[in-house]
C-alpha positions in Angstrom: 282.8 185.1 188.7 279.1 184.7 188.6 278.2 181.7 186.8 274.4 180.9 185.5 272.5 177.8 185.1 270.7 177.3 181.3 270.1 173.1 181.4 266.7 174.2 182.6 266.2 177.5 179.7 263.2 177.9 178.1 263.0 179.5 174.7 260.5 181.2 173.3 261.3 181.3 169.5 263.2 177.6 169.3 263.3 174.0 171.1 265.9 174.1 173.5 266.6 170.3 176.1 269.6 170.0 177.8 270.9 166.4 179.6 273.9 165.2 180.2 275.7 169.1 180.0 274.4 169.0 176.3 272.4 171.7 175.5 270.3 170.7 171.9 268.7 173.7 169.9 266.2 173.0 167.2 265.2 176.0 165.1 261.2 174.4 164.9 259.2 176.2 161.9 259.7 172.6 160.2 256.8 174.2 157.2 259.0 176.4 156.3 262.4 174.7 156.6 263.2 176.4 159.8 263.6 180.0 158.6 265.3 182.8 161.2 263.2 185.5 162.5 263.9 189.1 164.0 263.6 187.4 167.4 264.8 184.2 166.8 268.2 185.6 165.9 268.3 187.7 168.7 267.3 185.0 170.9 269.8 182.9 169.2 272.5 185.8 169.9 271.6 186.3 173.7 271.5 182.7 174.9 274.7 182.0 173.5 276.2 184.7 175.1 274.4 183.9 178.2 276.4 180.3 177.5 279.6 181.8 178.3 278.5 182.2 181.5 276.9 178.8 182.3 278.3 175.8 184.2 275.8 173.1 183.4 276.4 173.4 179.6 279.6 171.4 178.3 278.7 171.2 174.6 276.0 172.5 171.8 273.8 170.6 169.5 273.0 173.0 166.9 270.0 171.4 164.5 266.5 171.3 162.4 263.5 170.1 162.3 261.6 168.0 160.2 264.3 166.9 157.8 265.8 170.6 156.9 268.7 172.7 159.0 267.8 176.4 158.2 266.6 177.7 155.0 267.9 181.3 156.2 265.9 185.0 156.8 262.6 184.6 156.2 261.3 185.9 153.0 257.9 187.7 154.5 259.2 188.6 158.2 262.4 189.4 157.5 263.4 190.5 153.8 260.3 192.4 153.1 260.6 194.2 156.3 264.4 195.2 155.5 263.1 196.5 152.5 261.6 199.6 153.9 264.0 200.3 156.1 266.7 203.5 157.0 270.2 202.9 156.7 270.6 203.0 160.6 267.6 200.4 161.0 269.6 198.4 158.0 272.8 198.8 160.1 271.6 197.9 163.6 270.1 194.2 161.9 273.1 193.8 160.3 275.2 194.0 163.3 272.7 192.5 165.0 273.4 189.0 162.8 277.0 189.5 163.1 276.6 189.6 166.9 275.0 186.1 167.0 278.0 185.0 164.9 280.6 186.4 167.3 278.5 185.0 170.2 278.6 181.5 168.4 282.3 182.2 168.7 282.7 183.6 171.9 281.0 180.8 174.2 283.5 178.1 175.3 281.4 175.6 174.7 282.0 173.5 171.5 279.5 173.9 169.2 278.2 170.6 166.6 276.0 171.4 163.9 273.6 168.8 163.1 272.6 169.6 158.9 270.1 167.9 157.4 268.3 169.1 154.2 268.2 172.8 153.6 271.2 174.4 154.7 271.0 178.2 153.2 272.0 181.7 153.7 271.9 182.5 157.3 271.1 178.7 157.8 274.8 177.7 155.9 276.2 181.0 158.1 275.1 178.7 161.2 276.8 175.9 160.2 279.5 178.1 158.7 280.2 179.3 162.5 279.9 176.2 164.9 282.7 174.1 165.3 282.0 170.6 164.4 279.5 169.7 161.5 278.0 166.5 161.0 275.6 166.6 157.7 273.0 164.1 156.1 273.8 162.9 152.6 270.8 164.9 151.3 272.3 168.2 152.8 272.7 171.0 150.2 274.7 174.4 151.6 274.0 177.6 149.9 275.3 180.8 150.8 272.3 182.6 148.6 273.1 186.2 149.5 274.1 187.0 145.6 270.5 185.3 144.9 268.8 188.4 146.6 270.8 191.1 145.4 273.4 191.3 148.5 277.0 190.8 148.6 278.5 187.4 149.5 280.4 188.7 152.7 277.7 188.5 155.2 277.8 187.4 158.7 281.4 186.6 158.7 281.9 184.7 155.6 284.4 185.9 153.9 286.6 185.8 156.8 285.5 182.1 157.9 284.7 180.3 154.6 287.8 181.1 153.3 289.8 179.1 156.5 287.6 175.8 155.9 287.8 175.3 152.3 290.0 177.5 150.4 289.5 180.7 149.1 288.9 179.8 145.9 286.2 177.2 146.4 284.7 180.1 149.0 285.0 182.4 146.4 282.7 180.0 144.0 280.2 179.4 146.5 279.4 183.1 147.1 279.8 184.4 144.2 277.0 182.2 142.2 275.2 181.2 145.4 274.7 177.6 144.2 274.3 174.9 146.3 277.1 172.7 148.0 276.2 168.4 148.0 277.2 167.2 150.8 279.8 164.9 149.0 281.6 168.5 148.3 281.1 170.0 151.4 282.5 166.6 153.2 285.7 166.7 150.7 286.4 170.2 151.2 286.3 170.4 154.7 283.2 171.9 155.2 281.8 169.0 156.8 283.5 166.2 159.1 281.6 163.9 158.2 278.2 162.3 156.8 275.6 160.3 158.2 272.3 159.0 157.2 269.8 161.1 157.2 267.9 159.7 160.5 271.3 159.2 162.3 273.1 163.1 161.5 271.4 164.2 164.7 272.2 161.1 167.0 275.7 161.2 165.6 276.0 164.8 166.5 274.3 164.4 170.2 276.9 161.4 170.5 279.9 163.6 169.3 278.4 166.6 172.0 278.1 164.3 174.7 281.7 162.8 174.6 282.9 166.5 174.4 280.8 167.3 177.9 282.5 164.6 179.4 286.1 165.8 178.7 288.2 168.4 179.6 285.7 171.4 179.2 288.6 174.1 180.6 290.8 173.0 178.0 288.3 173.3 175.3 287.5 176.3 176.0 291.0 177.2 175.9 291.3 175.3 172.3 288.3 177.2 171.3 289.7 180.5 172.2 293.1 179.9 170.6 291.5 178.8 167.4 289.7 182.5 167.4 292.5 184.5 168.8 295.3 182.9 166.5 293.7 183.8 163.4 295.6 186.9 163.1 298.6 185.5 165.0 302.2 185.1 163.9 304.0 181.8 164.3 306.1 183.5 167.4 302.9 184.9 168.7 301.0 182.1 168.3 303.7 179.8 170.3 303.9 182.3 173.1 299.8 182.6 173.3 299.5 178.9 173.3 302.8 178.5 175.8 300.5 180.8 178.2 297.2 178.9 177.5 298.9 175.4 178.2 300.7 176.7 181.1 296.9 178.1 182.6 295.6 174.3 181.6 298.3 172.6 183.7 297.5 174.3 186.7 293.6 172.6 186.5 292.5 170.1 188.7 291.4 168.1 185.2 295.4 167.6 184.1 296.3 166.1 187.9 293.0 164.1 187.3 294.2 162.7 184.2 297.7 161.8 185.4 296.1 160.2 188.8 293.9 158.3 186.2 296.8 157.3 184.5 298.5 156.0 187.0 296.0 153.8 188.7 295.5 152.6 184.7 291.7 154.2 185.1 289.7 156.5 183.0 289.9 159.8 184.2 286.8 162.0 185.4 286.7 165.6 184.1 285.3 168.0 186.2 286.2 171.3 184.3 288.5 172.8 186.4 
């Protein structure tokens, strides 16, 4: 399979580094609280499909700058714009943001969210669609599509939300489109866990970079059950994940790890 390098990508419409097989994004527009843009989403969407296909990234960082996450669409580039569009043009942006969602999902690289500050609309969806978030204290999540006239279920999230904190409290959130603390988001599930606000993205890079040095087969393989499974029966589900364990014992990680084990030594991933 043809397999691409991306520790060395450069972006055009974020900060992207990578080290250590951590790749770190920053949406950077920090005077605006790191609003999306017509090309920043699709940039967004295209490298993390391009990430499916990379070997030298183990694990996303997923972050903000300048004390906010992502206050969503912006207002001047992006919602005025919609405005005067045809329902085709309408459609093909909507997809368009649902694509970057299913890319999010797609690549087999975990994903950690880093949320400090604003966290809202396609910002929270972000968040909404990694795998792991870490958030400051002073995070607030908003799902504010109600706020501008649109229906809650954008981007996903009223097929995600529900799964991470309950369809009621998801139901709450986008109706009214008021914010989340991050003391609720943490005690619903939303959230792993909290951190000062100068230590959410350290915590998250330390979180990421653990994750690179594990098993990266097998979490792809978690990360691909945890999609596929959603619409699973219990049966199902045990065959699938019968299958997917079988495919992770032939790897060259699980003999590592039993070598390791018995020479009492900490096993080396390699990722195959």
């Amino acid at each position: 399979m043809h397999r691409t390098q991306l520790a060395g990508y450069r972006a055009e419409h974020f900060l992207y580094e990578a080290d250590g097989g951590v790749a770190t994004i920053t949406l950077n527009r920090p005077e605006r609280k790191n609003p999306l843009t017509f090309d920043s989403y699709a940039e967004l969407r295209d490298l993390f499909r391009a990430l499916a296909y990379a070997d030298d990234v183990k694990a996303v960082v997923l972050t903000g700058a300048g004390g906010n996450f992502c206050s969503g669409g912006d207002v001047h580039e992006i919602i005025g714009p919609l405005t005067q569009l045809d329902m085709p043009g309408l459609l093909a942006f909507t997809r368009m943001t649902g694509d970057l969602v299913k890319a999010m999902l797609g690549c087999p690289q975990p994903v950690v969210a880093a949320v400090d500050g604003v966290c809202a609309g396609a910002g929270a969806i972000l968040a909404m669609a990694s795998d792991v978030r870490l958030a400051s204290t002073r995070a607030r999540t908003a799902f504010l599509f109600t706020k501008v006239g649109l229906a809650g279920c954008d981007m996903g999230a009223c097929a995600i939300l529900p799964r991470l904190i309950g369809q009621g409290r998801a139901a709450e959130l986008l109706y009214t489109g008021r914010a989340m603390s991050a003391a609720e988001g943490e005690r619903w599930g939303f959230y792993n866990r909290l951190c000062a606000p100068d230590k959410v993205r350290g915590e998250a890079q330390r979180l990421a970079r653990g994750l690179a040095e594990g098993p990266t087969f097998a979490h792809g393989m978690t990360k691909k059950m945890l999609q596929q499974e959603w619409t699973m029966g219990l049966a199902e589900a045990l065959e699938a994940e019968a299958q997917a364990q079988a495919i992770c014992m032939a790897t060259g990680d699980f003999r590592r790890a039993y070598d390791a084990f018995v020479a009492k030594s900490t096993p080396r991933f390699e990722g195959d």
